[in-house]
N, C-alpha and C positions, 0 to 999 in steps of 0.2 A: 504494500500500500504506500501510495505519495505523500510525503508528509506538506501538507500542508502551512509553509512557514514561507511568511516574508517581513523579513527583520527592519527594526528601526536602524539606520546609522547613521540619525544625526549625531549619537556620542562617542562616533570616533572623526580620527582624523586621517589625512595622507591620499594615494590614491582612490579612487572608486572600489577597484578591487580587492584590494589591500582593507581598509575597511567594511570588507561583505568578509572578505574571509577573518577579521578580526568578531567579526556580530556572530559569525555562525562558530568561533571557539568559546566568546561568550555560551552563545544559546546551549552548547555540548557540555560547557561546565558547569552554569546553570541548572540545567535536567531539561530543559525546553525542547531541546533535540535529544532524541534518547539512542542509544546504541542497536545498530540495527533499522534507524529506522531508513528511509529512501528519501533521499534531497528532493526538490522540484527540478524538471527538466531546465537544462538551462535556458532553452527560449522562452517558457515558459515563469522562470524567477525572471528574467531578462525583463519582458514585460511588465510585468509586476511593478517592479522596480523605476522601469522608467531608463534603464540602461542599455547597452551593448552586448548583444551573446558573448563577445568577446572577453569583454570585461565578467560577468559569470564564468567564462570558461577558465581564467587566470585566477579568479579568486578561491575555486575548484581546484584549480592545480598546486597552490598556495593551500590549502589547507590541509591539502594529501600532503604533500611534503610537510606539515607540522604531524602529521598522526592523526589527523582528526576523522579524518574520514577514506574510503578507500571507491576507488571506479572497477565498477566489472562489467566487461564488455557486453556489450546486448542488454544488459539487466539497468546500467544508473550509477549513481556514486552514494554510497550510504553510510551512514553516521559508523565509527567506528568508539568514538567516544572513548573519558579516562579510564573507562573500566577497564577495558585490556593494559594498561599500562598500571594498574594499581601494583602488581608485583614489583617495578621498581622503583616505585615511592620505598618500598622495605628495602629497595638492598640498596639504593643511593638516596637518602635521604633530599627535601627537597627545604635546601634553605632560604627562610627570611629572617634572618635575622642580623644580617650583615649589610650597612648601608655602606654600598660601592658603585662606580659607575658601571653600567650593562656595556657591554660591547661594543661599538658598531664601528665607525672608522678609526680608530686608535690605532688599531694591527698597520693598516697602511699609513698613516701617519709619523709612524714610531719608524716603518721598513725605509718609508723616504725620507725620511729625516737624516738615520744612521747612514744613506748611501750616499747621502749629498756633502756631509760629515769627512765622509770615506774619503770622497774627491776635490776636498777640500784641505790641505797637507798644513798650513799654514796654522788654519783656524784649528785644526784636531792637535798639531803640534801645540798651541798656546794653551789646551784644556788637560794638557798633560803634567807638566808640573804642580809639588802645592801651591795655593795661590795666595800672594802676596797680599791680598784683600779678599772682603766678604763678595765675590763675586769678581770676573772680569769687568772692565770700566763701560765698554759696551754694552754686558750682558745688563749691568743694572741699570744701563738709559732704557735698554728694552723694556726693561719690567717697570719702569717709572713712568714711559710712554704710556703702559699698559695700564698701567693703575690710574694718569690723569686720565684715561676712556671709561673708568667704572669710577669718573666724578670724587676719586682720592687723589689730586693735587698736590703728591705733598714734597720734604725735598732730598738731596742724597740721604742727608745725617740724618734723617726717620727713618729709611728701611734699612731692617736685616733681616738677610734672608735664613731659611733655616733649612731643617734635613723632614720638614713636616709639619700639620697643625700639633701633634703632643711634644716633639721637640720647643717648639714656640709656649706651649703653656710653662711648660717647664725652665726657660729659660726667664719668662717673666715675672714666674714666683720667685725664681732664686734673686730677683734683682729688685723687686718689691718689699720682699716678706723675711723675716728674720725667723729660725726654731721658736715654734710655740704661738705663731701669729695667728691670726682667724681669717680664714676666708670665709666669706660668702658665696649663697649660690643660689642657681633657684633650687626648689625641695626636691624636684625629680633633674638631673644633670649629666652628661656626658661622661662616663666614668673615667674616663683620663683623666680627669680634674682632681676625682678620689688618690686615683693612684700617685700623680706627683703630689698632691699636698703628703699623703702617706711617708712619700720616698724623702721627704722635706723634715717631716714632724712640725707639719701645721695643721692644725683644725679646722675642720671643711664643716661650715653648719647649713643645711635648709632651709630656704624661705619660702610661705605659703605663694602659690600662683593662682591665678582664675584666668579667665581666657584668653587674656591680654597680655599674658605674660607672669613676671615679678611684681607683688601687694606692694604699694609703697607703703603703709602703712606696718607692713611686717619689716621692712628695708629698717622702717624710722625707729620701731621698736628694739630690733637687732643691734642697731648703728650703740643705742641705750646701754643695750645688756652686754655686748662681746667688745665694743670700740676696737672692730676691725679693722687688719691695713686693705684688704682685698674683696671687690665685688666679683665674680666670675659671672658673666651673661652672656647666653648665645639668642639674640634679638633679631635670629634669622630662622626660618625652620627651625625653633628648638629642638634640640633632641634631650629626651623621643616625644616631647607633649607634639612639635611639628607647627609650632603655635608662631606665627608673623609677629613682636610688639609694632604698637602703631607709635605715629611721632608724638602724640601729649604722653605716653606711659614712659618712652624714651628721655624725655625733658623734662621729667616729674623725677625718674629717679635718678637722672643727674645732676639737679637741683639740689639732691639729698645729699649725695656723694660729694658736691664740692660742700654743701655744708659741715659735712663730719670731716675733710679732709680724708675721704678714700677712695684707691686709685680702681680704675675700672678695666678689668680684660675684657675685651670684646672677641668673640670667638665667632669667626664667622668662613666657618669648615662648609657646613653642612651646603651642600649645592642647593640654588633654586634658580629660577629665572630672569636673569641680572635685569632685568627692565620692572622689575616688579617689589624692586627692593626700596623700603623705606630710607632716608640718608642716613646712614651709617651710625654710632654711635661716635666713633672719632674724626667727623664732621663737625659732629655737634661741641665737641669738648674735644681740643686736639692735644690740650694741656695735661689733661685728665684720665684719656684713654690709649692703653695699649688695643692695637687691634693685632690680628693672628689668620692665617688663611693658609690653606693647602691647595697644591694641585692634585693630590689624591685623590681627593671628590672628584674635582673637575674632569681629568685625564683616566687612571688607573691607580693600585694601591701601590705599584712597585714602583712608582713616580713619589718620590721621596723629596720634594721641593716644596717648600712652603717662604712666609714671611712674617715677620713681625713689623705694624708700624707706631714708634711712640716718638713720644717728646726727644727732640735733641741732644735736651742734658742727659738724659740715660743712654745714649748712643756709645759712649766707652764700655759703662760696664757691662750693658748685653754683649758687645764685641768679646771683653772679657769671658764673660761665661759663657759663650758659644765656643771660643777656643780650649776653655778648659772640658768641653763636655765632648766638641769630635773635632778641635782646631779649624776645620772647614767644612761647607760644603761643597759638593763632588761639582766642579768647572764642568764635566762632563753633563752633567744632570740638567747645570744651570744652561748650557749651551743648546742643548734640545729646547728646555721648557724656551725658553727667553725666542727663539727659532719662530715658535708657534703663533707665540704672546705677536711677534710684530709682521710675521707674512699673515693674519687672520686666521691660520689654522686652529686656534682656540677657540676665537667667537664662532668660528662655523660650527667648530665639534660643542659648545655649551648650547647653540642653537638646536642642533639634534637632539643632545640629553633632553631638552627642556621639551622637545615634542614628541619624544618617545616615552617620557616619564607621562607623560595628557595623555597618550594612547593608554598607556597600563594603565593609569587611573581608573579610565573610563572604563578598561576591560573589568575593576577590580567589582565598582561601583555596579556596574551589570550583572555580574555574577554574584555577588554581596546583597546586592539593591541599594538604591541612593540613600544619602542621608546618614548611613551607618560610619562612614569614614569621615576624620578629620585631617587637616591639612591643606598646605597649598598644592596644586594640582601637580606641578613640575616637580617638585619634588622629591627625592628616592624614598622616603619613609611616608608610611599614613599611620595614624593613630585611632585603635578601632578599641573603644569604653565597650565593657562586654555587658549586656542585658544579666538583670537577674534569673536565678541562683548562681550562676557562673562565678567563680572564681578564678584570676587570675592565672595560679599556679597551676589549677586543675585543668585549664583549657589550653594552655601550655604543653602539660602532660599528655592531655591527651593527642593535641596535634602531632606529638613528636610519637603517640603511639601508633597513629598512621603515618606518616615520616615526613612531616610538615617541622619547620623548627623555627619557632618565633622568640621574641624579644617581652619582655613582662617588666611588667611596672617598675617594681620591685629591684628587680636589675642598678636601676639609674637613681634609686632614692640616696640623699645624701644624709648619713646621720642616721638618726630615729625618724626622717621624715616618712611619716605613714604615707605611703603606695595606693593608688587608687588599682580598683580593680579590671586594668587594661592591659591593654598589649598593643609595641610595637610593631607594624608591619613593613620592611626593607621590600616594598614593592621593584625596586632596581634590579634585586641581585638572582633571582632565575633566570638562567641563559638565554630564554624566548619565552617569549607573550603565550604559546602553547602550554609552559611547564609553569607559567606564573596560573593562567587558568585551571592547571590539576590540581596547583594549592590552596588557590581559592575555594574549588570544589569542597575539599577538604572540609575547611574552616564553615562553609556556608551549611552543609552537615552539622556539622558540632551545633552551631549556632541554632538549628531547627531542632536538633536531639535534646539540646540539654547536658546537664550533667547525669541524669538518671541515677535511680536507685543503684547501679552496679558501682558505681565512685564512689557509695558512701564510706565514710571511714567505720569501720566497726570496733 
């Protein structure tokens, strides 16, 4: 029998095709289309739709090649759905819990970069020595060009570059904060923050959030009780709340900050859609704020480049403690990244993340249903508050007992700060919008089941 289906796509994006075959991985990981059942002929959805046989026949051949469905001669093409692949959810686990960039032109980017490198004897000779400064003298006009284009203006003696964003945390507590200091943060936080204050023996305390971000009012009380040297804020994509602050939450608690005298790391790792960015916190206060950034998000994780930018007067002793923690970073690294930053190979590739991450979204939102997720759309992470009875750990457990691996509240809390009962989802890091759809599958299970009486604890 013909199943009768012709799908909405106005919630994806890209080609015509390319978005029929992104609706009907939806619909298969959904339950909408079921295994085994028989597609509409393509003239036939063709019409429907208002498109091209053609275009049906490409989005059919695009979906065979994800797994989704299979063509048998004389018969049709018919749902093949995740059931068949459930056995290797158990033996490769399928992770989200890891916010990274997805794949897509890096590989060639990285391949022509290194050949151009190669036939370049000069430029590959001068990235071979240690380097006599934080960067070649060209490489950091690159990065400085780059940075006045993301509306940071700022001048040599602000930037240092580093080996990543947790390199950079760590270099700017060692140069802030003395043994025994208090940091602040918000209450749910990036654990790298945990582990260098840890590695420090400073005090990392929680502060209450609401949608906006960091309570000033918990800021103002905190500043009371600990008379901290350190705010730590990530006022971009939090992770893992994934929460935007807007510009009066930004200016309310740096208001605070210059009134207590305490200095502000701005962490701003997390990728989202540079046109969609509120200004900066060290815009706002360039006096006040350290900022910190990677190309890890941006690029890949083995892209080990990042930046610090603050005040002037502290430009010796981060130099300092950069050289005591790895003397340099790698000329070779900087010669790539710096490569990207000024021929446009970087805006083109943060232009794809950002509309590949709107595709997943949308795929997530479909298979999930709207409204369930938080966050901005471009984004690698979403933040999905679980309905009651659910708990946290137990919805966790049991994803990973069908080989789904997500990210929990609990994880990221700083201190005693109580955990709400959610979880983060690393929508980025399944190799293809196919295997992010079996995960969802998953979770949109759970989410329908429940915890059920077999969870209970006895």
């Amino acid at each position: 029998m013909v199943t009768i289906w012709v799908p909405d796509l106005t919630p994806f994006q890209g080609p015509k095709y390319q978005r029929l075959a992104d609706a009907l991985g939806a619909a298969v990981a959904g339950g909408e289309l079921t295994p085994g059942s028989r597609l509409p002929p393509q003239r036939q959805l063709a019409d429907r739709l208002g498109v091209t046989v053609g275009t049906v026949t490409r989005a059919y051949a695009l979906a065979e090649r994800r797994g989704l469905v299979e063509a048998r001669v004389g018969s049709g093409t018919f749902v093949k759905g995740v059931v068949e692949e459930a056995p290797k959810l158990q033996k490769a686990p399928l992770a989200m819990d890891g916010a990274m960039a997805p794949l897509g032109p890096q590989t060639q980017m990285m391949s022509t970069a290194l050949a151009a490198l190669a036939s370049d004897p000069l430029g590959l000779a001068a990235c071979l020595p240690y380097p006599q400064d934080n960067g070649l003298p060209e490489q950091r006009q690159r990065f400085l060009d780059w940075l006045a284009g993301q509306g940071l203006a700022v001048e040599d003696d602000q930037l240092l570059l580093t080996c990543g964003g947790q390199h950079g945390i760590s270099l700017a507590l060692q140069v802030l904060c003395e043994p025994g200091d208090t940091v602040l943060c918000e209450g749910l936080a990036f654990a790298g923050i945990k582990l260098a204050c840890e590695s420090q023996g400073l005090k990392a305390v929680g502060l209450v959030m609401d949608d906006q971000g960091l309570v000033p009012e918990a800021l103002e009380a905190a500043c009371q009780q600990y008379r901290p040297r350190v705010l730590y804020l990530t006022p971009n994509l939090q992770n893992p709340r994934c929460l935007t602050m807007p510009l009066a939450r930004r200016q309310a608690l740096l208001a605070l900050c210059e009134r207590h005298d305490i200095w502000v790391i701005e962490d701003d790792v997390q990728f989202s859609d540079p046109s969609l960015k509120p200004p900066f916190l060290v815009s706002l206060a360039p006096q006040r704020v350290l900022m910190l950034s990677s190309f890890s998000k941006r690029f890949a994780g083995s892209v080990r480049v990042g930046f610090v930018l603050s005040p002037p007067a502290l430009k010796n002793r981060l130099r300092l403690s950069l050289q005591a923690s790895v003397w340099a970073v790698s000329p070779l690294l900087l010669e790539l990244v710096s490569r990207w930053l000024e021929d446009g190979q970087m805006a083109a590739l943060e232009q794809w993340l950002a509309d590949e991450m709107r595709q997943r979204r949308a795929l997530a939102e479909a298979v999930l249903g709207p409204g369930l997720l938080q966050g901005e759309s471009s984004g690698f992470n979403a933040w999905l508050p679980l309905p009651e009875p659910w708990r946290a750990s137990s919805f966790a457990r049991a994803a990973a007992e069908r080989g789904v691996r997500l990210r929990l509240a609990e994880d990221y809390a700083i201190g005693r700060f109580p955990a709400p009962q959610a979880v983060r989802l690393s929508l980025s890091q399944p190799a293809s919008r196919a295997l992010l759809a079996e995960a969802l599958a998953v979770l949109k299970e759970l989410l329908q089941e429940g915890p059920g009486l077999s969870r209970a604890v006895l």
